[in-house]
C-alpha positions in Angstrom: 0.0 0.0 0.0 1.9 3.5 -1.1 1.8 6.2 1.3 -1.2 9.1 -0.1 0.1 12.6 -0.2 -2.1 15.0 0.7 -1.8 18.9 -0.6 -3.1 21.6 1.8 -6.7 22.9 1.0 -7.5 26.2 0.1 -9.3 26.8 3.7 -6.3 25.5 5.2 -5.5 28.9 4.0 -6.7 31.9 6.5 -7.0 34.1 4.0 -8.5 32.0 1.4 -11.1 30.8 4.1 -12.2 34.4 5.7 -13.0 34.9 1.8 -15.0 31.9 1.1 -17.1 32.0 4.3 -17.7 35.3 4.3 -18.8 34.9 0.5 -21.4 32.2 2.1 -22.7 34.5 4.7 -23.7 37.4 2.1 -25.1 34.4 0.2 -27.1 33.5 3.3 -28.1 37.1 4.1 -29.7 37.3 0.4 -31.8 34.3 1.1 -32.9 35.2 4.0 -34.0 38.4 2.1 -35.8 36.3 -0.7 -37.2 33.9 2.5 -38.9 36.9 3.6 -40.4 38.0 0.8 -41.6 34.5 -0.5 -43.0 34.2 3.2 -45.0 37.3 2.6 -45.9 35.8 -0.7 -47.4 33.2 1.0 -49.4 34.6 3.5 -50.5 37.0 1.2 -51.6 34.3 -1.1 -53.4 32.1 1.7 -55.1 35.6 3.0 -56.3 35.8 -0.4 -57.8 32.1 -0.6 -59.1 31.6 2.4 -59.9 34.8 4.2 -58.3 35.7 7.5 -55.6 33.2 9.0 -56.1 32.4 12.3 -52.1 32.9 14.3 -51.4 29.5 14.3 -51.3 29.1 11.1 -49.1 32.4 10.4 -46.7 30.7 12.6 -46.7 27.4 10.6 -46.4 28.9 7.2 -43.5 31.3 8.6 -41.8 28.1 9.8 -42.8 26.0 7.3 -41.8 28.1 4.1 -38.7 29.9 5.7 -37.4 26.9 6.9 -37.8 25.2 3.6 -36.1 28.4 1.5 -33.1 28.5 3.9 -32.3 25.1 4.8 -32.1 24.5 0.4 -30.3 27.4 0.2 -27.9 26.8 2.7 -27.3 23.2 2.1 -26.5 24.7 -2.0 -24.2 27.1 -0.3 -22.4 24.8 1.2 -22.1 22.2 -2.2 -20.7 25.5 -4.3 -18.3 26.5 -1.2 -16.9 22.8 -1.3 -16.3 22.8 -4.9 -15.2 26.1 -5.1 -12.7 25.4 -2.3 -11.4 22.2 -4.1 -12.4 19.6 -1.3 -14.5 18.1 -4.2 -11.2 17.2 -5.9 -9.7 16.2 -3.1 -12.1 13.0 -2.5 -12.0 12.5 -6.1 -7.9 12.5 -6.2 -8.0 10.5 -3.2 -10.3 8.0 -4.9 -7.9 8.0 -8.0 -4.9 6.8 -5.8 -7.1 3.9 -4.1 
């Protein structure tokens, strides 16, 4: 079995890695704009087809659809940064010397 060499990855790098996560927090800070406005969407639209909501469900579809918008955005945030960072290529060079 040959020894695997590993090279250091980018957010071994202090620099590189202050970039890359604070690039994912602005991403985060944008979705959590669009969550918002797709939650008012919502209520507006359920307002509109049913008549007045009664506070439970305002607090379910507040839950329900920001939840939903930032748990996909996040977990697609975190896919790009671990491409974009080269872990990606990592597993896949690591694979290649199995």
């Amino acid at each position: 079995m040959e020894a695997v060499t590993r090279k250091p990855s980018s957010l071994s790098d202090p620099d590189y890695a202050a970039f890359a996560w604070g690039r994912y927090r602005r991403l985060m800070g944008w979705m959590t704009l669009v969550a918002a406005i797709t939650i008012l969407a919502a209520l507006v639209y359920l307002r509109a087809s049913i008549g007045p909501l009664r506070w439970q469900v305002i607090i379910a579809t507040i839950a329900g659809v920001g939840l939903t918008v930032l748990l996909g955005a996040g977990l697609m945030g975190l896919a790009f940064l671990s491409s974009g960072t080269g872990h990606d290529q990592d597993v896949v060079d690591f694979e290649d010397k199995r």
